[in-house]
C-alpha positions, 0 to 999 in steps of 0.5 A: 536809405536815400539812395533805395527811395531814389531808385525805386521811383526810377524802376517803377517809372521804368516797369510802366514803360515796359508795360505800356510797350508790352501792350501796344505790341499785343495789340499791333499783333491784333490782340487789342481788347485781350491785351488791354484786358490782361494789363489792366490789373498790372499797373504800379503801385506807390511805394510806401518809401517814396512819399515825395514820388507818389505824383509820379506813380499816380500820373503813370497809373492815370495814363495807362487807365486813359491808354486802356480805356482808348485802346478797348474804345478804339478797337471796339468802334472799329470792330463794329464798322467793320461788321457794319460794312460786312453786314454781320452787324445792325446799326441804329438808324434814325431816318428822318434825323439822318435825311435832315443830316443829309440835306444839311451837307447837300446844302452846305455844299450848294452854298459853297459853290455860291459862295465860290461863284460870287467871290468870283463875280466881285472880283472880277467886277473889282478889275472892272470897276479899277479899269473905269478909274484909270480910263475916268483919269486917261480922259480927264488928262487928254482933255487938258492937253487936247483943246479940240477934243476936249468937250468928248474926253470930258463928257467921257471922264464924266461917265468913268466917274459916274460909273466908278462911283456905281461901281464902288457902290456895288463892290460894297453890297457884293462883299458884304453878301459874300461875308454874310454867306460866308459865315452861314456857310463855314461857320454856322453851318459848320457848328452844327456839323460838328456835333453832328460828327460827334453824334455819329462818333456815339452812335457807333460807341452805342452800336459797338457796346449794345452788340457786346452785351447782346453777345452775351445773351447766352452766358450765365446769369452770374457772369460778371461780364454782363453788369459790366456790359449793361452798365456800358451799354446804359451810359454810351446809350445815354450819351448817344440819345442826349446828343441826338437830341441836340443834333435836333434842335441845332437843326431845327435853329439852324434851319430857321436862320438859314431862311433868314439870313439868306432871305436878306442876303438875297434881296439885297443881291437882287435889288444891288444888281438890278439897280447898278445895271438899270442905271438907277444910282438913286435905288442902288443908294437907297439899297446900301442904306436899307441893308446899312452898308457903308461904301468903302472908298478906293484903297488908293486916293481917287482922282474923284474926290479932287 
């Protein structure tokens, strides 16, 4: 007896396999829905001998039903973009949401390239303000060891100094808009486009099921096929019309912390960069301390601090 509980288990475990297999051919063959649809009523049951194996029995039901279902979805979508770009199918369109969608993207990618160009520009100023240091030194050592000369290196010491001290200053506000657009850029931004995919994913589901039900128009009455249809075009048109909702929104909140994250970003961009290059040290530190920046010392010791 114990060695007929045991095999049982075994050859329905095996009978899945076999099942699974034959439907992934049928549907490499293009007969994808059809295959899905003839196995659907095929799965393996548990047996009533092996009361100890029934998990395994219910897991592979469970994973053929989650195979059905993905196959009949998957082909369904596909189907349905290939009719799209075929022209043999509509497709729901919400203009004035889809423009928004557009416009977001176009932005994001405007963004990125701001972002790409001050990344750029804080690390060449980096080099820039690195070389001032080590120049600052060069100038303070030769006026130790040239006495003749040694009121022009100081002076010019001096001057390194001041401007590596503006310099550090600056890089500071630099990195500190280069985070914040950051963020907004592949990060907020990003949020919302994600369930913008997932809109775009439902719309076809939506698109796809409601043109299984209007082909069924001409069908009796009585067809079962039909309740089946309605009840999947009700709930895919439901998940379809909850997430452009959301889409909405997400756009419209995202909208208003676009303008003002950037609007902050771009004042201190602007009052940082004027006050370095017009030399007004005491504007560039009153800037850091409007925007609370803290200014980042040197990642080695710096010859200023002795």
């Amino acid at each position: 007896m114990m060695s007929n509980s045991a095999s049982s288990p075994a050859l329905a475990a095996k009978a899945a396999d076999q099942e699974l297999n034959s439907i992934l051919s049928e549907m490499n063959q293009g007969h994808a829905e059809a295959a899905l649809r003839s196995h659907a009523t095929s799965l393996p049951t548990t047996p009533t001998g092996a009361p100890k194996n029934g998990d395994l029995f219910r897991n592979s039901a469970s994973k053929m039903e989650s195979v059905k279902n993905w196959g009949i979805s998957t082909y369904k979508c596909t189907r349905q973009l290939v009719l799209e770009k075929l022209g043999k199918s509509s497709r729901t369109v919400d203009t004035e949401l889809e423009s928004q969608i557009e416009l977001l993207r176009d932005t994001q990618r405007k963004y990125a390239n701001i972002l790409r160009l001050a990344r750029a520009l804080s690390s060449h100023f980096h080099h820039v303000v690195q070389t001032q240091h080590a120049l600052g030194e060069a100038f303070s050592e030769l006026a130790q060891k040239s006495p003749e000369l040694q009121e022009e290196f100081l002076y010019n010491s001096e001057t390194q100094r001041c401007l590596t001290k503006n310099g550090e200053a600056l890089l500071s506000a630099l990195h500190f808009f280069v985070n914040s657009v950051n963020t907004l850029c592949h990060k907020t931004i990003e949020d919302t486009l994600l369930t913008i995919s997932q809109y775009e994913a439902a719309r076809i589901e939506f698109d796809a099921y409601r043109t299984d039900l209007e082909a069924l128009g001409q069908a009796p009455r009585t067809d079962p096929r039909i309740e089946e249809a309605q009840q999947n075009f009700d709930s895919h048109k439901t998940k379809f019309e909850n997430l452009r909702a959301d889409v909405a929104v997400k756009l419209k909140f995202l909208d208003e912390n676009r303008i003002k994250v950037m609007h902050k970003q771009l004042v201190l961009f602007h009052n940082a960069i004027s006050a370095y290059f017009s030399g007004n040290q005491q504007a560039l530190e009153s800037t850091l301390k409007q925007f609370n920046i803290t200014v980042k010392p040197p990642s080695n010791p710096s010859w200023l601090e002795h």
